[in-house]
C-alpha positions in Angstrom: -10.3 7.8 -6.1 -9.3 4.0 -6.1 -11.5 1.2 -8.0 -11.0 -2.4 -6.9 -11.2 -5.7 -8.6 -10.9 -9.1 -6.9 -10.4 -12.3 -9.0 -9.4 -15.7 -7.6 -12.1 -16.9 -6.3 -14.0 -20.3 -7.2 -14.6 -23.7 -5.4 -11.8 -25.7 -3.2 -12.0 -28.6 -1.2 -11.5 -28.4 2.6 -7.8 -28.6 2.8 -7.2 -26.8 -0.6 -5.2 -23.6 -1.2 -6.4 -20.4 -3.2 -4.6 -16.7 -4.4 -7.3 -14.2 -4.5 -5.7 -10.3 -6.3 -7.3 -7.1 -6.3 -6.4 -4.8 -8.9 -6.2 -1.0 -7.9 -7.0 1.6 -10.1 -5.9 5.3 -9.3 -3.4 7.4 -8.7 -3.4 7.4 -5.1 -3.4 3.3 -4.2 0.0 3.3 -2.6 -0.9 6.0 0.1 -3.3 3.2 1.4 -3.4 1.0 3.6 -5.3 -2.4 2.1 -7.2 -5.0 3.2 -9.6 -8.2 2.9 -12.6 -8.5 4.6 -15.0 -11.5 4.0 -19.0 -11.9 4.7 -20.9 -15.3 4.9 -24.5 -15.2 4.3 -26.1 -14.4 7.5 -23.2 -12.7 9.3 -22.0 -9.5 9.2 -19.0 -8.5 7.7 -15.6 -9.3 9.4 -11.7 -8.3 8.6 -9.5 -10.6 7.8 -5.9 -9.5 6.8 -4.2 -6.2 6.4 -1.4 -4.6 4.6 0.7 -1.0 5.6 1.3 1.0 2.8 5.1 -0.3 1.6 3.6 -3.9 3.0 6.1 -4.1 6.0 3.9 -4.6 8.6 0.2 -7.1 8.8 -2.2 -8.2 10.5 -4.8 -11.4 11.1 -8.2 -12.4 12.2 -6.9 -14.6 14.9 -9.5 -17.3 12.9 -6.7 -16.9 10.0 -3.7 -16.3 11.2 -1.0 -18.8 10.3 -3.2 -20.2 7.3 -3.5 -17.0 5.3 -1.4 -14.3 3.9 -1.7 -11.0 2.6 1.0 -9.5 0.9 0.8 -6.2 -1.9 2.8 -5.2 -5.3 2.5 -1.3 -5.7 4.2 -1.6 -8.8 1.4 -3.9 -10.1 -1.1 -1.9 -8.0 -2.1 -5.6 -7.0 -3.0 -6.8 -3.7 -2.7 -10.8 -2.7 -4.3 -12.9 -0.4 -3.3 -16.5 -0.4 -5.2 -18.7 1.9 -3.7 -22.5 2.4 -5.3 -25.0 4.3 -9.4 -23.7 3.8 -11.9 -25.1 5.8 -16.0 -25.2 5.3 -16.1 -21.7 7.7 -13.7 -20.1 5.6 -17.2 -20.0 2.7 -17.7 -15.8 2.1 -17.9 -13.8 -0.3 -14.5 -11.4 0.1 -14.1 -8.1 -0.1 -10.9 -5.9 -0.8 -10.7 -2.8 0.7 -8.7 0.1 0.5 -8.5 2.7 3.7 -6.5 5.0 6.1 -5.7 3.8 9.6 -4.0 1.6 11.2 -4.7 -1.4 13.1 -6.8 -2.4 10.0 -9.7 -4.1 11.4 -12.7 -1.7 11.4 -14.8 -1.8 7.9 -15.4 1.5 8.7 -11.9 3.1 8.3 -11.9 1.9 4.9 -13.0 4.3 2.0 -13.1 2.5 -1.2 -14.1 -1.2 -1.8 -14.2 -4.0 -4.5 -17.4 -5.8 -5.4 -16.1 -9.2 -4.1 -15.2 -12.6 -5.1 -17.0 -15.5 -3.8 -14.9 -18.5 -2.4 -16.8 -21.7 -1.4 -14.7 -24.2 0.6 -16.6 -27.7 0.1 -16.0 -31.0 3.2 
């Protein structure tokens, strides 16, 4: 069992920079492979970054690649998302997510997820 937390979010300007973290609870978080997903009112849910296990290897959305980052601390049990240069589209509430396989992009490969943190972006 693994129980997420995400924190971080709030209200940024178009432009603007924010860290979300998701805490891990549980034994078992480092055998997981993690990730953020996002979901704008309306739309269905869609990935946005993942992490490997050790945090070697990631992968993007291509919609946020090369503005956002995800990056882990398995001695903190903390995952990190830092997203720079946010723009009005990038308004969702998003998700971490803790799962299995590998590429990371399927909501369904992923077993255990947070309750989400909302992040508005304004023009």
């Amino acid at each position: 069992q693994v129980q997420l937390v995400e924190s971080g979010g709030g209200l940024v300007q178009a432009g603007g920079s924010l860290r979300l973290s998701c805490a891990a609870s549980g034994r078992t978080y480092s055998t997981y492979i993690m990730g953020w997903f996002r979901q704008a009112p309306g739309k269905e849910r869609e990935f946005v970054a993942g992490v490997t296990r050790a945090g070697l290897n990631t992968h993007y959305a291509d919609s946020v690649r090369g503005r956002f980052t995800i990056s882990r601390d398995n001695a903190k049990r903390t995952v990190y998302l830092q997203m720079n240069s946010l723009k009005p589209e990038d308004t969702a509430v998003y998700y971490c997510a803790a799962g299995t396989r590998w590429p990371p992009a399927l909501a369904s490969d992923y077993d255990y997820w947070g309750q989400g943190t909302q992040v508005t972006v304004s023009s």
